[in-house]
C-alpha positions in Angstrom: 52.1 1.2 34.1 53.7 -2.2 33.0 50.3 -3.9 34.8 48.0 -1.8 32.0 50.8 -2.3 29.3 50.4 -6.6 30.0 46.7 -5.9 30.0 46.5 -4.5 27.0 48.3 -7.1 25.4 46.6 -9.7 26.7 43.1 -8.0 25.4 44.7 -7.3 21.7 45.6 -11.2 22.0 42.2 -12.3 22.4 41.3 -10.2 20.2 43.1 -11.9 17.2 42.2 -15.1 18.3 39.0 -14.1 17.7 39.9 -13.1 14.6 41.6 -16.1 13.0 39.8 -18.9 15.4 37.5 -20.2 12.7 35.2 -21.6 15.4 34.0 -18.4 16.3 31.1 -16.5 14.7 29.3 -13.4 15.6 25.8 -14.2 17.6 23.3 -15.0 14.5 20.5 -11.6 15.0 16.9 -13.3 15.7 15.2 -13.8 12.7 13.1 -10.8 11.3 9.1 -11.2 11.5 9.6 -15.2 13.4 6.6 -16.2 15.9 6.7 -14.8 19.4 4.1 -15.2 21.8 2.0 -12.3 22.7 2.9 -11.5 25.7 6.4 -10.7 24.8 5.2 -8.2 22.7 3.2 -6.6 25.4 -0.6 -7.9 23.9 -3.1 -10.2 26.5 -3.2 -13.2 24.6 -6.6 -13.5 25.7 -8.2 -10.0 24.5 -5.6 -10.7 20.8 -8.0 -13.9 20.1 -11.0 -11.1 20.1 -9.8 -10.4 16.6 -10.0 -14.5 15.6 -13.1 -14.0 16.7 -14.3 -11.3 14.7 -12.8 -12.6 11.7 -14.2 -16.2 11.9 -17.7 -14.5 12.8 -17.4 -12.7 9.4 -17.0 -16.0 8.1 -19.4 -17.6 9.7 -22.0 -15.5 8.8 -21.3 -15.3 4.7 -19.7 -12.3 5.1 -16.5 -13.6 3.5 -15.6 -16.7 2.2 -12.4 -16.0 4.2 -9.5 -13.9 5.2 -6.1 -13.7 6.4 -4.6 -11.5 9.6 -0.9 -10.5 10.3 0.1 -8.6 13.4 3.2 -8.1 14.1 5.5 -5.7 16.6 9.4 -5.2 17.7 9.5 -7.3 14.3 7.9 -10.3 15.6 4.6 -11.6 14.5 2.0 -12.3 17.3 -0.9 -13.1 15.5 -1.0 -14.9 12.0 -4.3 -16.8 11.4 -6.3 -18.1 8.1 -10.0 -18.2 8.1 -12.2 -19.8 5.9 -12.0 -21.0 2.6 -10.2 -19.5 -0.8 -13.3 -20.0 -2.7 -16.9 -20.4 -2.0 -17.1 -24.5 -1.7 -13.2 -23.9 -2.3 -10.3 -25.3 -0.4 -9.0 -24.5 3.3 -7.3 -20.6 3.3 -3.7 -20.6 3.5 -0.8 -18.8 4.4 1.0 -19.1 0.9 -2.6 -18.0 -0.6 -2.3 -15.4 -3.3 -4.5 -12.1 -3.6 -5.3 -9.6 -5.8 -4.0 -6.3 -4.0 -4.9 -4.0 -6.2 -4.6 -0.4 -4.8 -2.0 -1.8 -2.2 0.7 -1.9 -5.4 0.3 2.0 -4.9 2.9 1.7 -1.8 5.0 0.0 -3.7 5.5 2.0 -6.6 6.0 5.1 -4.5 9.0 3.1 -3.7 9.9 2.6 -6.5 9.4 6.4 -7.1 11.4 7.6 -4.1 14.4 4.2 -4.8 14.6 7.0 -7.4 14.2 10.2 -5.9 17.5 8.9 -3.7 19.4 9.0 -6.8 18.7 12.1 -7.9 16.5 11.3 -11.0 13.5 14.0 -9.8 12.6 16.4 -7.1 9.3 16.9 -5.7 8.0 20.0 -6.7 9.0 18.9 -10.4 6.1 20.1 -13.2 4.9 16.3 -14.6 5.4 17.1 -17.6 9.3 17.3 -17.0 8.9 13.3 -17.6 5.6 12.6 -19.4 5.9 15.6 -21.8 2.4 14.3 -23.4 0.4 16.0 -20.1 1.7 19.7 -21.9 -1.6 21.4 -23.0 -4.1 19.8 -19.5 -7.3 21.7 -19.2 -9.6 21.6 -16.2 -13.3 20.7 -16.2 -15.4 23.8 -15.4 -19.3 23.5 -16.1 -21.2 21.8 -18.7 -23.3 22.6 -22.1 -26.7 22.1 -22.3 -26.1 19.0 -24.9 -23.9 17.7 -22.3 -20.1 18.6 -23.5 -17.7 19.8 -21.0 -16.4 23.4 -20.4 -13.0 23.6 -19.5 -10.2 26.2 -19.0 -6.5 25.8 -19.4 -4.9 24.4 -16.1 -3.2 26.9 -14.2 0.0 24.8 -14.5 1.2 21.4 -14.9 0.6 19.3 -12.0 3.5 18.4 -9.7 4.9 15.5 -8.9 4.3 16.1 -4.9 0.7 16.2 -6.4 0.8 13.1 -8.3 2.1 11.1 -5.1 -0.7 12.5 -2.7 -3.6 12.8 -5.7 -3.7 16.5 -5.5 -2.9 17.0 -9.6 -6.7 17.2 -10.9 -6.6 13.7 -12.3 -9.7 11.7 -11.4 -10.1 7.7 -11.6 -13.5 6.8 -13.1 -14.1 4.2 -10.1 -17.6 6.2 -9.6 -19.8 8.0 -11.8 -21.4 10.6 -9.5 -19.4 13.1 -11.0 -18.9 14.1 -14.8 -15.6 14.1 -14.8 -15.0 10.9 -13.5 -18.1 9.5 -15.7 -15.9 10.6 -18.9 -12.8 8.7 -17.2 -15.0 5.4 -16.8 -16.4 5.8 -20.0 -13.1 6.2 -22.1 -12.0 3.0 -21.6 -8.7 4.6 -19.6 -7.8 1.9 -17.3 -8.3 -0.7 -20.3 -5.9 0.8 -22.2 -3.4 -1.4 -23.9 -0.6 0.1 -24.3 0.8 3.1 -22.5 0.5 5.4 -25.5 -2.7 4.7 -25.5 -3.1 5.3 -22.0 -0.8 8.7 -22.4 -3.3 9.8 -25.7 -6.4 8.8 -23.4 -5.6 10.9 -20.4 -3.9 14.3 -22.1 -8.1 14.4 -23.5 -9.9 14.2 -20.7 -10.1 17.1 -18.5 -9.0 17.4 -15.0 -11.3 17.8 -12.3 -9.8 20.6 -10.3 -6.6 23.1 -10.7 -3.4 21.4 -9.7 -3.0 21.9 -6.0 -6.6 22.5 -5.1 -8.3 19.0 -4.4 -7.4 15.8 -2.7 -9.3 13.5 -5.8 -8.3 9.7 -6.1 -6.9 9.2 -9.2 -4.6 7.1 -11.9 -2.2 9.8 -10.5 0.0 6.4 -9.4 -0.3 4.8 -12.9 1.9 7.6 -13.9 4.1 7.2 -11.3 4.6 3.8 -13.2 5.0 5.1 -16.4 7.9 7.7 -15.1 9.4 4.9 -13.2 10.0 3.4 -16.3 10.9 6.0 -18.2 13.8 6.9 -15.9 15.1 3.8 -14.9 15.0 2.4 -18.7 13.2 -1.0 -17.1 9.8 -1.8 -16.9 8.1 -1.7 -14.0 7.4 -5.3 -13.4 11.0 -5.7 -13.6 12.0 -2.6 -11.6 10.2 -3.9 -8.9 11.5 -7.1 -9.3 15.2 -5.6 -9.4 15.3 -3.1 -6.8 12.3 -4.5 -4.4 10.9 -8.3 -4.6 14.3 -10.0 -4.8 16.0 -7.9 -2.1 12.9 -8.4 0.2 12.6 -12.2 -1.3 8.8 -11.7 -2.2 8.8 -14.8 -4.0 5.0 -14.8 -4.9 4.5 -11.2 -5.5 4.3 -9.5 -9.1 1.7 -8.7 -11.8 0.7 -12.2 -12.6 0.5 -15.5 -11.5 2.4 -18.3 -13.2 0.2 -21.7 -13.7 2.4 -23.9 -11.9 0.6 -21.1 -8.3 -2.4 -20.7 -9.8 -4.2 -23.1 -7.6 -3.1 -20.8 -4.6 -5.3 -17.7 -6.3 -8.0 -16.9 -3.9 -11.6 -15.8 -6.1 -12.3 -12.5 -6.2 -16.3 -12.2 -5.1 -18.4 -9.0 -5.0 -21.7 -7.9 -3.3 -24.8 -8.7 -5.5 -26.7 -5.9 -4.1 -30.3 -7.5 -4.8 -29.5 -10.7 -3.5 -27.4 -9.4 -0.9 -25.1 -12.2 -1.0 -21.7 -12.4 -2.6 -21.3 -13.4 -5.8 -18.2 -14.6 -8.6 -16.4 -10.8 -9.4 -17.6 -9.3 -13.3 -16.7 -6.2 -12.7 -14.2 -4.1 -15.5 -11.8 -4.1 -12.4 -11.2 -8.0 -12.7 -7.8 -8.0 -14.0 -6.4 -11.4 -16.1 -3.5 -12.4 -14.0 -2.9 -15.5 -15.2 -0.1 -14.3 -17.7 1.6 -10.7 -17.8 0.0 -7.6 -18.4 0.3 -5.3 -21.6 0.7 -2.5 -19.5 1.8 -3.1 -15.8 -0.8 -1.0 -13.5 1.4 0.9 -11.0 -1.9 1.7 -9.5 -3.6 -1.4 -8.8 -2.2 -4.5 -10.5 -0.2 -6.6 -8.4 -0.5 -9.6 -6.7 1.1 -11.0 -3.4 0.8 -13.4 0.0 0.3 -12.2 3.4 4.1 -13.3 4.3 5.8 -11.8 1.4 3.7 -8.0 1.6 3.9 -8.2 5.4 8.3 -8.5 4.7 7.6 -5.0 2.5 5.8 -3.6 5.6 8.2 -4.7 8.1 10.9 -3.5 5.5 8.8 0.4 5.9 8.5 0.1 9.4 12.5 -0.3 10.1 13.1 2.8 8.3 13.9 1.2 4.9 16.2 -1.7 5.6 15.3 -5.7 5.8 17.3 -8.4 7.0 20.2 -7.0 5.1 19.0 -5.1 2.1 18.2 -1.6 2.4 15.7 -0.1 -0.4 15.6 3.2 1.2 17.2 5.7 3.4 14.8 6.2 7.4 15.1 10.1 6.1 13.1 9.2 2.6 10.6 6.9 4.5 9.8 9.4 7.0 9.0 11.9 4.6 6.8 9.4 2.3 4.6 9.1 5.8 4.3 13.2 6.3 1.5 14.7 5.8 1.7 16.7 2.1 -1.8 18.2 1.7 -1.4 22.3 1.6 -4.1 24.4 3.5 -5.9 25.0 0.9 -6.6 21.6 0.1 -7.5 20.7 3.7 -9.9 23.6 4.2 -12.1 22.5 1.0 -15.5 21.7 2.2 -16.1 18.1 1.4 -12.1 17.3 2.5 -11.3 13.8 2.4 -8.5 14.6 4.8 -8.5 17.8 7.2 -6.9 18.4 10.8 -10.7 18.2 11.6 -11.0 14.8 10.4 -7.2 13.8 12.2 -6.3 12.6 9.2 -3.3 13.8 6.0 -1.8 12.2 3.2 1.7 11.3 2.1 3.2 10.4 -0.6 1.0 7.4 -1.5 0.0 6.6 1.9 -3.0 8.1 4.5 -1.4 9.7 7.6 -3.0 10.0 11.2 -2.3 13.2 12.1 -4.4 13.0 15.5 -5.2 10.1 16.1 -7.9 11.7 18.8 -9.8 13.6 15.6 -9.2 10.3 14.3 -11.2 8.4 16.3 -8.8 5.4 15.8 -6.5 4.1 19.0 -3.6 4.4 16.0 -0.5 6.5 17.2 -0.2 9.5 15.9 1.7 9.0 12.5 0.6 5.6 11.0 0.7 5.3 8.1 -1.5 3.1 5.8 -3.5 2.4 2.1 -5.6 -0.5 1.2 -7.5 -2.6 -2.2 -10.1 -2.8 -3.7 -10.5 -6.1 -2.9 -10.5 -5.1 0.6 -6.6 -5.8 2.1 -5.4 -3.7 4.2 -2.2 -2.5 6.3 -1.5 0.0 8.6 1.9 1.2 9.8 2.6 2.5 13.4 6.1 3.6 14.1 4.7 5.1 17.8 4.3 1.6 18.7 6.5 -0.5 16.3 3.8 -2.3 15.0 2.1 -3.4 11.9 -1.2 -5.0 11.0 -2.2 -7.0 7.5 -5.5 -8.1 6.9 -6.4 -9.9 3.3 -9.8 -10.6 1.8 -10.8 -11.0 -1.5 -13.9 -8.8 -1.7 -14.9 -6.2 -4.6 -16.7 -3.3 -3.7 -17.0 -4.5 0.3 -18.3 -1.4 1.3 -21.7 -2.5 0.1 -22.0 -5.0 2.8 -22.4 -2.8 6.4 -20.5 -5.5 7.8 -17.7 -5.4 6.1 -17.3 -1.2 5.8 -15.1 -1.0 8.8 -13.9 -4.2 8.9 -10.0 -2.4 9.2 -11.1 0.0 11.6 -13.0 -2.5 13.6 -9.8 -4.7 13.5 -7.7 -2.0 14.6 -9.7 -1.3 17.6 -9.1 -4.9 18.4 -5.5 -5.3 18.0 -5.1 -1.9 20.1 -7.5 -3.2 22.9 -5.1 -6.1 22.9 -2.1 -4.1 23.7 -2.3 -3.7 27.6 1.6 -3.5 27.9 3.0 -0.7 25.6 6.0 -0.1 27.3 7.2 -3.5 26.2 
């Protein structure tokens, strides 16, 4: 008894020396997203340089004018390469290079949504117009007259806000203008507006294309999200973001302009002359001014970022919500952001964007793999992912605790063949890379 008794005290005395020795620090954790090779990280080295190789191929061949591609896993990046140039004729690609991520904000301000859902601010199946009162008296597009004006019928109900984060509320987007509805959105100037009355007056007139609940439809469902952001927190949403996201994660270079002292590091934003077939300087409505602040901060599509600071927001996903330190969100919230949200009924429409046939759901402002088999994509089962319309992209796999970030500066890059698949294509390769996944 008197051995354990001297034991003890001997253990509780090195314990407070450890205490009050000021020479002694806790081990320093290995820094978040720092090089590692490869191999640690279960990849073949070798078979990982197939996706230089693919890149600088697109390159090569005036695909792009050049790119940027983050992979990282257990936190650690294995791959971070820069292809090309930032301009046509332009200067060498570089990791501090700044893009135009346009629908990749979208992630970022369901965030900001659920940062706010945590508090207790709104509940998913709230009616929209709880918060945007203005969205009242909706009515849904149903035929057309012979001189052209719209039928419509009252909307069944207001949208909810589960549909506004997985663009199942009616809205469209007027990105196309194979459909009438969406032809009236383009044509309304909506995405022009100037200020967010405007933008509120624009939208309650136009019809929705579908009942609530009924269609998956990309829409400016996510430039709402924006406007209730701001409306609840009593901040815009450039500072929000800025608040409660950037400065936590330190994204130094991302917000929703670009300061002149970095606007050398701007890539060009190109687009697909579809005569020529060659890529030529972006004139497209969608070419934002970012060289000062907005009038109206897109929550949609209107930020800007690096490679290294949107790959710390992924990372930041992909730990459950936490960062070197700061936690934005609870693992519980981002789990149920990457669930799939789609009812039945919306899955079992004909023309589906996402269906259990097709492997694929949606979140809350993400795509989900729901089988990755249906798939067709070597993706676990759950990742999680959204991209721009410039073409960046990121995927999300918490199955294998790995990311992917890919940046390009290209409008409309589904016109080039080479380009269509250009994420799937580099998914395949970063997968056929991974020979160790027990690692």
């Amino acid at each position: 008894m008197r051995f354990w008794r001297a034991m003890a005290t001997v253990a509780a005395t090195a314990v407070m020396a450890l205490a009050v020795d000021p020479a002694w620090s806790a081990p320093k954790p290995a820094p978040t997203l720092a090089v590692a090779a490869p191999d640690a990280a279960g990849f073949s080295p070798d078979r990982l340089k197939r996706l230089d190789g693919y890149m600088q191929g697109l390159v090569d061949q005036g695909h792009l004018p050049g790119a940027i591609t983050l992979v990282a896993r257990h936190g650690k990046i294995v791959s971070y390469q820069t292809f090309g140039k930032t301009a046509i004729g332009g200067a060498p690609m570089t990791k501090d290079t700044i893009f135009r991520i346009y629908s990749q904000t979208k992630p970022v301000t369901g965030v900001a949504m659920m940062i706010l859902f945590e508090e207790g601010r709104w509940r998913l199946d709230d009616p929209v117009t709880k918060f945007v009162p203005e969205l009242a008296n909706l009515r849904v597009y149903n035929g057309q007259n012979p001189d052209g004006t719209f039928i419509t019928e009252p909307a069944a109900r207001p949208p909810t806000l589960r549909e506004i984060m997985s663009h199942t509320g009616g809205f469209a987007y007027g990105l196309r203008t194979d459909q009438p509805v969406e032809k009236a959105y383009r044509d309304s100037g909506l995405l022009g507006s100037k200020t967010q009355a405007e933008f509120l007056t624009a939208l309650a007139k136009l019809p929705l294309a579908s009942q609530p609940g009924t269609e998956w439809r990309y829409s400016v469902s996510v430039d709402i999200q924006g406007l209730i952001v701001e409306r609840l927190s009593g901040m815009s949403l450039a500072d929000f973001m800025k608040s409660r996201i950037f400065d936590p994660l330190k994204m130094t270079d991302t917000g929703f302009w670009v300061p002149a002292a970095k606007s050398d590091r701007l890539a060009a934003l190109y687009m697909i002359d579809p005569k020529a077939r060659k890529l030529v300087p972006a004139d497209s409505f969608m070419v934002l001014d970012v060289s000062k602040p907005p009038t109206i901060a897109s929550g949609g599509g209107g930020l800007v970022s690096t490679t290294a600071d949107y790959a710390r927001f992924v990372q930041m996903l992909l730990n459950g919500g936490e960062l070197d330190g700061a936690r934005i969100l609870a693992p519980g919230t981002i789990e149920l952001m990457a669930s799939n949200h789609l009812t039945d009924i919306v899955m079992a429409a004909p023309d589906a964007a996402f269906s259990p046939a097709k492997g694929m759901g949606f979140g809350l402002d993400f795509a989900v793999v729901t089988d990755p088999a249906r798939a067709g994509t070597l993706r676990g089962k759950g990742t999680y992912s959204w991209g721009g319309a410039a073409g960046t992209w990121f995927w999300i796999d918490p199955k294998n605790d790995l990311f992917m970030l890919g940046m390009i500066h290209i409008l409309g890059k589904d016109a080039d063949p080479a380009l269509a698949h250009i994420d799937d294509n580099a998914a395949t390769l970063v997968y056929q890379a991974l020979v160790d996944p027990a690692k």
